[in-house]
VEXMARVEX-120910 format. One record per residue (C-alpha): x, y, z; residue in one letter. Coordinates in pm, 1 decimal. Layout:
# VEXMARVEX-120910
px:py:pz:code
X:Y:Z:a
...
# end
This chain:
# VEXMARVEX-120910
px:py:pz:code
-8482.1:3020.2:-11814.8:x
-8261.8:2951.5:-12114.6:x
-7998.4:2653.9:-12024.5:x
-8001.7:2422.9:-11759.3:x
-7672.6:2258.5:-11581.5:x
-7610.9:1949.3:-11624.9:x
-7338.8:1653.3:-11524.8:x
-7206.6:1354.3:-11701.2:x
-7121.7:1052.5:-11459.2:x
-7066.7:719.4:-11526.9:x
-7247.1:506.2:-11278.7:x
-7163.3:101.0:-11157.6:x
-6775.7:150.1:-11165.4:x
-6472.4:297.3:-11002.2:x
-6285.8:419.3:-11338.0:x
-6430.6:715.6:-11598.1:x
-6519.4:613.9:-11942.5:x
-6643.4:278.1:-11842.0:x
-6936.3:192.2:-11664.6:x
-7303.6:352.1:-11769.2:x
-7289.7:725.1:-11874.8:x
-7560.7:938.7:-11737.0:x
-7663.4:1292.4:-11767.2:x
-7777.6:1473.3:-11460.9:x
-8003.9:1771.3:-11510.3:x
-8063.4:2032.5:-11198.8:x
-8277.0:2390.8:-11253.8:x
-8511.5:2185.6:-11444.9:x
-8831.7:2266.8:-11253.9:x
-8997.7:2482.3:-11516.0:x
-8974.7:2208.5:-11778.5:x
-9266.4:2054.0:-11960.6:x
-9207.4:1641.3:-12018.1:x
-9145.7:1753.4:-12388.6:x
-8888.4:1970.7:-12312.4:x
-8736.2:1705.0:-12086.3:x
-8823.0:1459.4:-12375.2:x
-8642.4:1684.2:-12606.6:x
-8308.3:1718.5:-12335.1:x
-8272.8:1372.4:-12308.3:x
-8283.4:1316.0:-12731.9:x
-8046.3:1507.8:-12715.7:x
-7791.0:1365.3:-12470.5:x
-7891.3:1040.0:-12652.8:x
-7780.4:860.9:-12351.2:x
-7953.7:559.4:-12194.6:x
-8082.8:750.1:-11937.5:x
-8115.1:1112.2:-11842.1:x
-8245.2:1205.6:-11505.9:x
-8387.6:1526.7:-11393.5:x
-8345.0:1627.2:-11029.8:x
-8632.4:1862.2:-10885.8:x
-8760.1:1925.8:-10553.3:x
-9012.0:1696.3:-10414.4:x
-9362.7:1713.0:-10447.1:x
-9604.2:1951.7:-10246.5:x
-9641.2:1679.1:-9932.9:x
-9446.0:1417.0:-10010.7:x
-9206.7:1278.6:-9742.1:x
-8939.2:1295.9:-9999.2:x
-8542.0:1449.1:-10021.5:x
-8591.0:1548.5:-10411.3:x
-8800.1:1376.3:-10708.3:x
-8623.3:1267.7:-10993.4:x
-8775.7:1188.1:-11324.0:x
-8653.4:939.2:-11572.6:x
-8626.5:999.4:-11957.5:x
-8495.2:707.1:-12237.2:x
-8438.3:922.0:-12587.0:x
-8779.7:796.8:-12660.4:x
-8986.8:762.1:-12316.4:x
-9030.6:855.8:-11932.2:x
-8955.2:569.2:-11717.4:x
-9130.0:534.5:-11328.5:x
-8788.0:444.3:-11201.7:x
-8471.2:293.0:-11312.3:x
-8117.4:200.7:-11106.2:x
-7820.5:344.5:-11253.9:x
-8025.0:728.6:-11282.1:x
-8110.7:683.7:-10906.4:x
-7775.8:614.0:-10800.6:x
-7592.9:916.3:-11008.8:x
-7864.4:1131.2:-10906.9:x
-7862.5:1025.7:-10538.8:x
-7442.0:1086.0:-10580.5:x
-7460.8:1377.9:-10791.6:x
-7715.9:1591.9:-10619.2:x
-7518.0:1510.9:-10325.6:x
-7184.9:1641.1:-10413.3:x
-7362.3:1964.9:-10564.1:x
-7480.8:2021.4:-10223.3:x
-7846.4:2008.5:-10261.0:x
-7875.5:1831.0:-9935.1:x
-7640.2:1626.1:-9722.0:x
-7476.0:1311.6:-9787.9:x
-7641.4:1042.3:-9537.8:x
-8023.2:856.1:-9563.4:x
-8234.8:1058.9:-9814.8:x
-8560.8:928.5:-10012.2:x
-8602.6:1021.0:-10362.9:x
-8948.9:1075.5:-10550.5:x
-9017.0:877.0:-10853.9:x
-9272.3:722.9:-11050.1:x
-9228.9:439.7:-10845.3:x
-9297.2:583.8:-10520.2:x
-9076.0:705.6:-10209.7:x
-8757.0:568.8:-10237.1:x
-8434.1:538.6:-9963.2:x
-8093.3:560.3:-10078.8:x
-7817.7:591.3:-9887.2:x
-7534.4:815.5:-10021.8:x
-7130.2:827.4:-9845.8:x
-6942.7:955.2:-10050.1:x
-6889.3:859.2:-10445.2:x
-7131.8:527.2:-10365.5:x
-7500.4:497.3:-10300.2:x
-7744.5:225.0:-10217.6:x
-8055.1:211.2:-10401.4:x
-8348.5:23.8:-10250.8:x
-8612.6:-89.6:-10485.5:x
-8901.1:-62.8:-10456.8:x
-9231.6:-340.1:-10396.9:x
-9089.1:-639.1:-10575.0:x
-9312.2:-804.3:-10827.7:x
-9278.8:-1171.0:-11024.0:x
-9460.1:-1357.7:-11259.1:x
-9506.1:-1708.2:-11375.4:x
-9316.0:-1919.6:-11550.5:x
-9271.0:-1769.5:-11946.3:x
-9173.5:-2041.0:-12261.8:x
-8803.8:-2008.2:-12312.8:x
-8852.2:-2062.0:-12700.0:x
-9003.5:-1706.6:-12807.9:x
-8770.2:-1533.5:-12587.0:x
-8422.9:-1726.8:-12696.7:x
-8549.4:-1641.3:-13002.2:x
-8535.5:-1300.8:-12950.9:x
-8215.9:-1295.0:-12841.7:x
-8058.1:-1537.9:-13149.6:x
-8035.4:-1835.1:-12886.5:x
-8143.9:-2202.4:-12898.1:x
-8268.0:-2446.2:-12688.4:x
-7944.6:-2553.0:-12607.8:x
-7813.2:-2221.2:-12478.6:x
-8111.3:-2243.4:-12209.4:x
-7964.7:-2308.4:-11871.6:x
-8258.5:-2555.3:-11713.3:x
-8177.0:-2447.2:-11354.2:x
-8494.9:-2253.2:-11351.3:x
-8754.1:-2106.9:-11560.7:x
-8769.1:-1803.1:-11723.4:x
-8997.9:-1489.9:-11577.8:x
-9063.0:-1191.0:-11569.9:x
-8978.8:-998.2:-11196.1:x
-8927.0:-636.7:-11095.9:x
-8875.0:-426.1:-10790.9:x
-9030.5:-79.1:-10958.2:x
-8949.3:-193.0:-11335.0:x
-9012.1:-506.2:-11464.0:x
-8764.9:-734.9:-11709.8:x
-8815.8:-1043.6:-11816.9:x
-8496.1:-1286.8:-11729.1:x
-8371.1:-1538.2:-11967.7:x
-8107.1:-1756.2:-11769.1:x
-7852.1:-1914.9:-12033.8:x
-7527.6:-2107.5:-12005.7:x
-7228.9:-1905.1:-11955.4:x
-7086.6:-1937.4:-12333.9:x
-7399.4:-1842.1:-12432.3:x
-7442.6:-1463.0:-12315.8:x
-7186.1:-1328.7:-12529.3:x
-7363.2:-1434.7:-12839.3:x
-7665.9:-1283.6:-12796.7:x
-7802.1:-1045.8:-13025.5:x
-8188.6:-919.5:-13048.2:x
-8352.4:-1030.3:-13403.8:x
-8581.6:-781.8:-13449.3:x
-8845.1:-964.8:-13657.1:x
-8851.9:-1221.8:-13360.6:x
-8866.5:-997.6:-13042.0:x
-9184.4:-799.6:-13242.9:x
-9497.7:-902.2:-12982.2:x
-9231.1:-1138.7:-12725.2:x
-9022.8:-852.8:-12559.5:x
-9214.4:-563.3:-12531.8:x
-8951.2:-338.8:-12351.8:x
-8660.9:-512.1:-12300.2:x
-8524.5:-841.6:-12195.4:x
-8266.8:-973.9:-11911.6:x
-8032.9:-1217.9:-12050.6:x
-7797.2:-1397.0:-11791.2:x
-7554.1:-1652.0:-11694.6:x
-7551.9:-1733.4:-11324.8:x
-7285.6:-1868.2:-11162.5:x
-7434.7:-2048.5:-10820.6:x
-7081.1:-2065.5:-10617.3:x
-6981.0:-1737.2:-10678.6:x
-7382.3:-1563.2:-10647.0:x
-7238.8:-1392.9:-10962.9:x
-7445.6:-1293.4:-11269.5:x
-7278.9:-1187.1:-11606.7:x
-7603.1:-984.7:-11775.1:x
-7674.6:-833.2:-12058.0:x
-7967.1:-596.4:-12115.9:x
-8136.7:-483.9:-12450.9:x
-8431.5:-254.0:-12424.6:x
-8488.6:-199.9:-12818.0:x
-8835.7:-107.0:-12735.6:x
-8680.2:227.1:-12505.3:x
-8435.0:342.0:-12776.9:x
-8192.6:140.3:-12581.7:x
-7990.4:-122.5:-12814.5:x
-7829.1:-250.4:-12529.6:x
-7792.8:-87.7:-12168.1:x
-7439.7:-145.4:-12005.5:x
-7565.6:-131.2:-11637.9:x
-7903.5:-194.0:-11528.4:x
-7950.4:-133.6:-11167.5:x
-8341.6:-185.6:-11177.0:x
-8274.4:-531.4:-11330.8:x
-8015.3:-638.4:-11067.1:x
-8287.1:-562.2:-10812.1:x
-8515.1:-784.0:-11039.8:x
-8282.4:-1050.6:-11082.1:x
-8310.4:-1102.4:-10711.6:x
-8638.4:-1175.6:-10726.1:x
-8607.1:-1411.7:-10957.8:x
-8309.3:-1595.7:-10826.8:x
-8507.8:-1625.4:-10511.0:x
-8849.7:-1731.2:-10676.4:x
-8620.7:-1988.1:-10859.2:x
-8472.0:-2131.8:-10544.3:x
-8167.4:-2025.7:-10626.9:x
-8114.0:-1786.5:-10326.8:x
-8203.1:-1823.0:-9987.4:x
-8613.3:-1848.5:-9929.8:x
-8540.3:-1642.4:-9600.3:x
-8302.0:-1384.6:-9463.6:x
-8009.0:-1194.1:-9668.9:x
-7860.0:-1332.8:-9958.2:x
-7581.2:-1095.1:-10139.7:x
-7452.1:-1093.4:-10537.4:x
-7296.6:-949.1:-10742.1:x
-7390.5:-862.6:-11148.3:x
-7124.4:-745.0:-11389.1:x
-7253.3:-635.9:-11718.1:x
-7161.3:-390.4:-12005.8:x
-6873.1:-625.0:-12068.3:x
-6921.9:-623.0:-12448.6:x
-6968.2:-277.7:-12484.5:x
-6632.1:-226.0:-12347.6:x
-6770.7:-15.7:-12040.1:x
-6762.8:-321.5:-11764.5:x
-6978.6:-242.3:-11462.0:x
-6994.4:-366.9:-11152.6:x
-7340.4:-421.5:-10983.0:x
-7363.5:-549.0:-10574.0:x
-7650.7:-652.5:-10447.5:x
-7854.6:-765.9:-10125.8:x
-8218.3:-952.6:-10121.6:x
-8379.6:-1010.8:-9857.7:x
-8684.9:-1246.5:-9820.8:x
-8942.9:-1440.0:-9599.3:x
-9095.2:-1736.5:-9675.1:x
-8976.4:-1740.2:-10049.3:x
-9112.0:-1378.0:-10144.6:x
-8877.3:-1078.6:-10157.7:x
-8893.6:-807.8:-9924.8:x
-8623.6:-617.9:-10026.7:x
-8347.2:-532.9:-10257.5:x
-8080.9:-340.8:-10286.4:x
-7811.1:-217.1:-10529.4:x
-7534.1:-33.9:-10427.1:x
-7280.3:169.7:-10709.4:x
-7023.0:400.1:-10755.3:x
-6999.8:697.9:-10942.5:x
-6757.5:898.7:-11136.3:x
-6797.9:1265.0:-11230.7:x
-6735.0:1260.7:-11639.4:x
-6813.4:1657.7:-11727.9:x
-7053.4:1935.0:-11689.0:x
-7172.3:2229.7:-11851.6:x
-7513.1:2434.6:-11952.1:x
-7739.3:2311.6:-12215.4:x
-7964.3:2539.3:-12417.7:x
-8362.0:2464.0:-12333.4:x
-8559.4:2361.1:-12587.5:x
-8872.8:2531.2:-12690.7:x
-9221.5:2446.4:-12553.7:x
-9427.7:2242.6:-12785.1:x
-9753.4:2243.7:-12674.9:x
# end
């Protein structure tokens, strides 16, 4: 094996060049994680996402594994989605209900066509975090905070913690490094919500994945249901839908729809549903083995 195929997509939108890029590996099945490590350094994308059969036993469509430039992630939205999409369109199996292997467990997505909805996986919140350290982190002040509820960290496979700010506020964000050393670990969920629209305008840095600044985050939409629930700010039972548009200020809007369902104030599940929009593919060269 000397190249692998690949596709570019751009994933959360409904027009090329905007939206979050994403490279799609397939024939990857003989690569070590360094070599995989290596591929995605080398797209020096957000995400790149490896599609492979499933796992000897596991009740799964295909297993897809994660890669930031700098780490392997257990699951993330927008490489779900493409892959899901992608995959699809290559053929590998049919369009329709199909459960995808990750570090997060078993999976469903539905694929139909250019869209797919992702269902995350067991969600996950903590308590209530200081706001200080975190606006902070982010070049906020107190007065950015919006007070409609706390800030936390939640997760449905991958966890973020959410800031909630007023809505002038989001746009001036901007990670201080010094600040965010020992407070955000990973990344960090900044957000405006809007309550009569159920719309959130996001922005997500992950400086501690390589990731300045990620223009769509599916696995923190599924999070931010959580916490929108937690913080009484969805329905405590039955469906609640909205809607998170992000990437704004890196000029490659996205467009993120979500559903959360709950019982008795806990989340039982959460779903993200995207499009996707084929960019470019090609083979790229393997990398040597380092063992």
């Amino acid at each position: 094996m000397s190249t692998v195929a690949y596709e570019i997509v751009d994933v959360f939108t409904d027009r090329p060049f905007t939206g979050n890029p994403l490279a799609v590996v397939f024939g990857g099945e003989e690569l070590a994680a360094t070599q995989m490590q290596a591929l995605a350094r080398e797209f020096n994308l957000s995400e790149t996402v490896f599609v492979l059969p499933p796992s000897p036993g596991a009740q799964a469509t295909y297993r897809a594994r994660i890669f930031t430039p700098n780490s392997e992630l257990p699951f993330a939205g927008h490489p779900s989605v493409g892959a899901a999409v992608t995959a699809a369109g290559r053929g590998l199996f049919a369009a329709g209900e199909v459960v995808q292997e990750c570090g997060a467990g078993l999976l469903p997505v539905v694929v139909s066509g250019s869209t797919a909805t992702l269902t995350g996986g067991a969600a996950t919140v903590g308590e209530p975090l200081d706001p200080g350290p975190l606006l902070a982190a982010v070049s906020l002040t107190a007065e950015d905070l919006d007070p409609a509820a706390p800030p936390r960290v939640a997760g449905c496979g991958l966890e973020f913690p959410y800031l909630p700010v007023r809505a002038d506020a989001v746009a001036r964000a901007r990670v201080d490094s010094a600040a965010a050393r020992g407070v955000v670990a990973d990344s960090i969920d900044v957000f405006a919500w809007d309550p009569a629209s159920r719309t959130a305008h996001a922005r997500v840095f992950a400086p501690g994945l390589s990731v300045p600044e990620d223009p769509a985050t599916g696995s923190a939409a599924l999070g931010l249901g959580v916490w929108l629930v937690t913080g009484g700010l969805l329905a405590a039972d039955g469906e609640s839908g909205y809607v998170v548009h992000q990437g704004t200020e890196l000029h490659r809007p996205s467009v993120l729809d979500c559903v959360v369902t709950a019982a008795g104030g806990a989340v039982t599940r959460a779903r993200v549903t995207g499009n996707v929009v084929p960019i470019a593919r090609g083979e790229m060269a393997v990398p040597p083995f380092v063992g």
